[in-house]
C-alpha positions in Angstrom: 14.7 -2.0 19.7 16.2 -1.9 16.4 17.7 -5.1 16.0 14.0 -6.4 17.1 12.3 -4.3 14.1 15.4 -5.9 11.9 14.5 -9.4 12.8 10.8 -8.2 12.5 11.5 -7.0 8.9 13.6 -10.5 7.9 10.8 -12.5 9.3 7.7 -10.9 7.7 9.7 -11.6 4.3 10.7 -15.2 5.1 6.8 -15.7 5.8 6.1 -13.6 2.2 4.4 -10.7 4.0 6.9 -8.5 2.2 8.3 -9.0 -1.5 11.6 -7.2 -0.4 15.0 -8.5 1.7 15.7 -6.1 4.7 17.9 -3.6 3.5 20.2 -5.1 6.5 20.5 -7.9 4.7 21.9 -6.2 1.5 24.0 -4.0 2.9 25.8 -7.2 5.4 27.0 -8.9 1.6 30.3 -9.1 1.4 31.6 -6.8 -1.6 35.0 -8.5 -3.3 35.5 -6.7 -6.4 36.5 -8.7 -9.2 37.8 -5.6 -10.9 35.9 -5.9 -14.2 35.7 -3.5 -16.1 33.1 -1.2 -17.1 32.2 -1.0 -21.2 30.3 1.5 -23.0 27.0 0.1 -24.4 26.4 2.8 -26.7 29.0 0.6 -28.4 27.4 -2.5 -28.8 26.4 -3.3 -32.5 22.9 -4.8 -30.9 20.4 -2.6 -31.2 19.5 -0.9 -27.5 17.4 1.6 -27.6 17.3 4.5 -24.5 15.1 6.6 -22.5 15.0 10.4 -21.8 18.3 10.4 -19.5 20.6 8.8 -21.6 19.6 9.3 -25.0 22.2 12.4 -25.4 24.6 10.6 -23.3 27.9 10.0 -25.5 28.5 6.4 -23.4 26.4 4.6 -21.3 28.7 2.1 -19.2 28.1 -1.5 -17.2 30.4 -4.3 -16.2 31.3 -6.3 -19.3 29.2 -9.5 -18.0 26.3 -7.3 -17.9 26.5 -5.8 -21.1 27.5 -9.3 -23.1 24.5 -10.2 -20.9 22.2 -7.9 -22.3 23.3 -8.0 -25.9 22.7 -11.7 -25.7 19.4 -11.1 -24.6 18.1 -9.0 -26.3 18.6 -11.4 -29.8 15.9 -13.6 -27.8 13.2 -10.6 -27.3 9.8 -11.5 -29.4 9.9 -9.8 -32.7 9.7 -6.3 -33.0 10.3 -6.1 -29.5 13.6 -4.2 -28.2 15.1 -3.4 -25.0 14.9 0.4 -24.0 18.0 1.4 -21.1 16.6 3.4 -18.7 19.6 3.6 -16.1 22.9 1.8 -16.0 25.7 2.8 -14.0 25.7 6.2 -12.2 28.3 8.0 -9.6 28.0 8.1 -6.2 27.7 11.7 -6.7 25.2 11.5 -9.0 23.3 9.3 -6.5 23.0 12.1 -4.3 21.5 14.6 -6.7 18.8 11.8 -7.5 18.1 11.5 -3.9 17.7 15.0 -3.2 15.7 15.5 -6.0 13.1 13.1 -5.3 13.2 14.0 -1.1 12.6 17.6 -2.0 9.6 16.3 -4.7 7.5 14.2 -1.7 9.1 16.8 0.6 6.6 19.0 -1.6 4.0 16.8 -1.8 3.6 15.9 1.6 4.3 19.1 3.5 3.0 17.9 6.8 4.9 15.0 7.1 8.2 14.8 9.0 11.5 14.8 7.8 11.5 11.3 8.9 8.2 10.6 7.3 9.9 11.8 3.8 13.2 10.0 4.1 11.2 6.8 4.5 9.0 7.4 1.5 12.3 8.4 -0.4 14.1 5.1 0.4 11.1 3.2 -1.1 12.2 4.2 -4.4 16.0 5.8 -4.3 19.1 3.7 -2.9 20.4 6.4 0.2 23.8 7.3 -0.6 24.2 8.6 3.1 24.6 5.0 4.6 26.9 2.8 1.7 25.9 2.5 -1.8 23.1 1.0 -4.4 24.1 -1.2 -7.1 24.0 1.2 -9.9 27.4 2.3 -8.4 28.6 -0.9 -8.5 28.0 -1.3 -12.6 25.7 -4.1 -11.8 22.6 -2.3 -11.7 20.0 -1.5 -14.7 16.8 -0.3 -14.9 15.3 -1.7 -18.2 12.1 -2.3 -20.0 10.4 -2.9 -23.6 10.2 -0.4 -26.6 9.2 -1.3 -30.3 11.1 -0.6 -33.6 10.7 3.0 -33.1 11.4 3.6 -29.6 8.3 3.8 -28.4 7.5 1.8 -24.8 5.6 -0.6 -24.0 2.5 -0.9 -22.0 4.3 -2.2 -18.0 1.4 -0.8 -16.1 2.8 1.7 -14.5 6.0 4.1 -16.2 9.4 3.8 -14.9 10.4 5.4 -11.9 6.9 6.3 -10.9 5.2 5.4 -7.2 1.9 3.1 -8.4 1.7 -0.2 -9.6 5.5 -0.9 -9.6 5.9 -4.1 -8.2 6.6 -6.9 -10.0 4.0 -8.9 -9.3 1.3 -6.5 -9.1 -1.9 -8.3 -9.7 -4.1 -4.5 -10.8 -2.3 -4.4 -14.0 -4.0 -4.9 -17.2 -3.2 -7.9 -19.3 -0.9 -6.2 -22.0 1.2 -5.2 -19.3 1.4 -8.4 -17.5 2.4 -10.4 -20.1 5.4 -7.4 -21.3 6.7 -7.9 -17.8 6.8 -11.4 -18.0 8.9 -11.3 -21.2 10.9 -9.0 -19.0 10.8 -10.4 -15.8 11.4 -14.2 -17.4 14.3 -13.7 -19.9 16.4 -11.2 -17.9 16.1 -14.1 -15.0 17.3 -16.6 -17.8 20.6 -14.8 -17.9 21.3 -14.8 -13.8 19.5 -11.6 -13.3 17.3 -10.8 -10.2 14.8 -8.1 -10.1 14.3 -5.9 -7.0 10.3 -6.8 -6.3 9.2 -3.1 -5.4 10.2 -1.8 -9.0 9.5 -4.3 -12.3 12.6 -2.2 -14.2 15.3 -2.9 -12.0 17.6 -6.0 -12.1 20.9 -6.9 -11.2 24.0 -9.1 -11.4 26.8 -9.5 -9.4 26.0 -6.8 -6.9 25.0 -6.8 -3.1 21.5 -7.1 -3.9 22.2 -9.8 -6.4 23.7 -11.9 -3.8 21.0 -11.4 -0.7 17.9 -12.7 -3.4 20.1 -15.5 -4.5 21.4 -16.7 -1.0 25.2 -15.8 -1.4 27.1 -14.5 1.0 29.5 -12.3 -1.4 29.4 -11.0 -4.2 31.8 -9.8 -7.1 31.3 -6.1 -7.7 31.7 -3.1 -5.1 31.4 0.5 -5.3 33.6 2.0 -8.5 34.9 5.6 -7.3 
C-alpha cells in the first residue's frame, strides 16, 4: 500500500497535479559531501539585511558557493531593493525545537484532529528531523526575500513562514506581490538556485532537494553535525 501511494504521489506531480517532488524522491538523492565549508555572512561587505531570528545573531553561516552566490546577487536587485535573510543554516538540533514548536501550535489549533492529522499538517511547512534531515542542515538551504533601504519587507503576499498564499505560483496574490516574487523567484534561479514550490522564500543549492527538481542523482552537500 505504501509504495502504491508513493508512485501515486510521483505520478500526480509528473502530470502537474502537485507543485511538489515526493518527499521519497528527496530523501533517495545521493548525499556526497564535498566538504565546503560553511562562512559567516554577517561578514560579507554586501549589504544583507535580516529578519527577527537572526538579527542578534553574531554569525549567520552558509556554504561558501552559497554565500558568494548571494553576494553576487544581490548587486543585480532593482534599486533600492535589498535582500532580507530569513533563515540560513540551522542544527539538527535546532530543527527539532522548530518542529515541535509548530506541531504543538496546529496541535492547538486543531485539537480534534489526530496526532497523525497534525504531523501531516506539520510536514507541509517544517522538514521532520525524525526521518533524515532538510537542507538547512546541509548549509544549502535559505529562506530569503525583499526589504528596502531601511529594512523594511516587501509586499510577497503572504509573510514568511505563514500557512496562506505561500506557494510560488499562487495566482490570488496582488500584483505588487507577484512581481517582488518574480524578481525573487527569477534572479535566485539565475544563479542555479531552485525554490521549493509550497513556500516562495525557500531556495537551495547543492542539497538533496536541489538535485531531485533539477534531475540529478547526487548531490554535493550532506548533513554537517
Amino acid at each position: 500500500m505504501m509504495r502504491l501511494n508513493i508512485l501515486k504521489a510521483y505520478l500526480k506531480y509528473k502530470l502537474g497535479l502537485t507543485v511538489t517532488l515526493p518527499t521519497f524522491v528527496i530523501n533517495n538523492i545521493k548525499e556526497q559531501d564535498n566538504h565546503e565549508p560553511l562562512v559567516d555572512i554577517k561578514q560579507s561587505d554586501t549589504i544583507l539585511f535580516f529578519g527577527d531570528k537572526l538579527k542578534n545573531e553574531k554569525q549567520v553561516f552558509l556554504r561558501k558557493t552559497i554565500a558568494d552566490k548571494i553576494e553576487k546577487a544581490a548587486k543585480e536587485l532593482p534599486n533600492g531593493t535589498f535582500f532580507i535573510i530569513y533563515d540560513a543554516f540551522r542544527s539538527l538540533e535546532q530543527q527539532y525545537e522548530i518542529w515541535d514548536k509548530k506541531y504543538n501550535y496546529f496541535k492547538n489549533l486543531y485539537p480534534s484532529e489526530s496526532d497523525k492529522q497534525i504531523t501531516l499538517r506539520t510536514k507541509r511547512v517544517v522538514a521532520d528531523p525524525h526521518h533524515g534531515h532538510g537542507g538547512h542542515q546541509t548549509g544549502g538551504a535559505i529562506d530569503i526575500g525583499l526589504c528596502d533601504k531601511n529594512g523594511t519587507e516587501l509586499d510577497m503576499g503572504a509573510p514568511y513562514s505563514g500557512t496562506e498564499k505561500t506557494i510560488q505560483t499562487n495566482a490570488k496574490i496582488n500584483k505588487t506581490a507577484k512581481h517582488n516574487r518574480k524578481i525573487l523567484c527569477n534572479l535566485m534561479k539565475d544563479y542555479g538556485f531552485v525554490n521549493y514550490p509550497n513556500e516562495w522564500w525557500h531556495f537551495c543549492y547543492g542539497d538533496r532537494m536541489w538535485a531531485a527538481y533539477s534531475g540529478k542523482k547526487k548531490c554535493c552537500y550532506g548533513l554537517i553535525r
